[in-house]
SEZARO-722945 format. One record per residue: residue number from 1; residue in three letters; z, y, x of N, C-alpha, C in turn. Coordinates in steps of 0.2 Angstrom, whole numbers. Each point is the difference from the previous one (the first is absolute). Example, Ala and Ser with C-alpha at 12.3 -4.5 7.8 and 13.67 -1.06 7.14 Angstrom:
    n  res    nc3    nc2    nc1   cac3   cac2   cac1    cc3    cc2    cc1
    1  ala     39    -28     66      0      6     -4      0      6      4
    2  ser     -4      5     -2      1      6      4      3      5     -4
END
This chain:
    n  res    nc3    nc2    nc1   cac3   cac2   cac1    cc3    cc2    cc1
    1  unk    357    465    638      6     -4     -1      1     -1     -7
    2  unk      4     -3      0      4     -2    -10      1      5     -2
    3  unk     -2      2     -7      2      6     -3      6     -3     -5
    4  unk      4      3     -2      5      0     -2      0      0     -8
    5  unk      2     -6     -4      0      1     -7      6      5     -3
    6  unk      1      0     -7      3      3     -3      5     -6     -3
    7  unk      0     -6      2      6     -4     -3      4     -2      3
    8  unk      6      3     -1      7      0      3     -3     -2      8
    9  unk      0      4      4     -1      0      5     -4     -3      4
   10  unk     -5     -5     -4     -2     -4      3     -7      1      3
   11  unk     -4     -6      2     -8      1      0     -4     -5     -3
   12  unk     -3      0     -7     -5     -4     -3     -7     -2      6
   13  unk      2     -5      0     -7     -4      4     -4     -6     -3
   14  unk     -6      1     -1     -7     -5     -4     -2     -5      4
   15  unk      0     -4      0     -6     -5      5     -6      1     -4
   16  unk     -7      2      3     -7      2     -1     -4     -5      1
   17  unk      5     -5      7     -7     -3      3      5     -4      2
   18  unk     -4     -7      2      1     -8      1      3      1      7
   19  unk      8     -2      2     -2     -1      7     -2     -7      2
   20  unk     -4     -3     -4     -4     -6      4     -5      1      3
   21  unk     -3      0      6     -4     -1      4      2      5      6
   22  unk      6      6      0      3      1      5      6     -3      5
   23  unk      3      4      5      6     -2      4      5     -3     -5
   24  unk     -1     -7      3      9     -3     -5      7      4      0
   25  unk      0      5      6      6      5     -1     -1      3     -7
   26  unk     -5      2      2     -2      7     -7      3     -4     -6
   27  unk     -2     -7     -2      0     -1     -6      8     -1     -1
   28  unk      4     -4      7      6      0     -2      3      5     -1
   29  unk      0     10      2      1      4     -3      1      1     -5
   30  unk     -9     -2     -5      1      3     -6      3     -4     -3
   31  unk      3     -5      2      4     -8     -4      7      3      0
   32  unk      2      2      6      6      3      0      2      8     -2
   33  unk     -4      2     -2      0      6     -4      0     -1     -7
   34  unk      0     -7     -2      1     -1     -8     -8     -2     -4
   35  unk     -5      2      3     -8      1     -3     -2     -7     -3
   36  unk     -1     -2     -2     -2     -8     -3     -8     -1     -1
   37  unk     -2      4     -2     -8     -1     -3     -4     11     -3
   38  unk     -6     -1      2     -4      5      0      4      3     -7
   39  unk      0      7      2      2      5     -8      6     -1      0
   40  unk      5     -5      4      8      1     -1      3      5      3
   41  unk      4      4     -3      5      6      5      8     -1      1
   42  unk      1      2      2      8      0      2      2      8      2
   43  unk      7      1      0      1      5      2      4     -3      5
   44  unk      2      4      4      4      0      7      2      5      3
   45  unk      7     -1      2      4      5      3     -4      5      5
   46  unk      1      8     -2     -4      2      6      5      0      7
   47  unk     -4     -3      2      6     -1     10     -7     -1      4
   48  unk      2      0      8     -4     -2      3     -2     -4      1
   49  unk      3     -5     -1     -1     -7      0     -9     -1     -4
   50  unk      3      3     -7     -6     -2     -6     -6      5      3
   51  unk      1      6      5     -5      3     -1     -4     -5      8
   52  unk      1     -3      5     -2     -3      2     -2     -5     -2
   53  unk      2     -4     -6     -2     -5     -6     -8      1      1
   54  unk      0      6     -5     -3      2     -1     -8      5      4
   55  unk      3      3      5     -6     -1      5     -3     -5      2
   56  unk      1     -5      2      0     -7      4     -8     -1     -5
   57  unk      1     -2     -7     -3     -3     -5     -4      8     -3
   58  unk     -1      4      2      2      8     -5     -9     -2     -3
   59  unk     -6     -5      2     -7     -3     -1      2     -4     -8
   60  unk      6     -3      1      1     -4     -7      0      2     -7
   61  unk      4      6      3      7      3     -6     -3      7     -1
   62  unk      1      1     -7      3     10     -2      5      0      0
   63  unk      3      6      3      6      4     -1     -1      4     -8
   64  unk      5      1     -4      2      5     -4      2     -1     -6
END
């Protein structure tokens, strides 16, 4: 599961990999978790919701 950063409670998330040539869901997750382009991070509130995010796509992204 998402391991849990050290910034104000949130969880730093990286996009790794393209979601072009996957499920268009996938790709609308990572769109909707803020991701733009490979190497970009965001932090995000830790809740269920994000960690769902984040399993969904968990092929894309690192966690930490």
């Amino acid at each position: 599961m998402a391991k849990k950063s050290t910034t104000k409670g949130g969880v730093t998330v990286t996009l790794v990999k393209s979601p072009i040539g996957f499920n268009k869901a996938q790709a609308k997750v990572v769109q909707g978790m803020g991701l733009r382009r490979i190497r970009h991070s965001v932090t995000l509130p830790d809740t269920a919701e994000t960690h769902g995010m984040i399993h969904k796509v968990r092929h894309l992204v690192k966690v930490g």
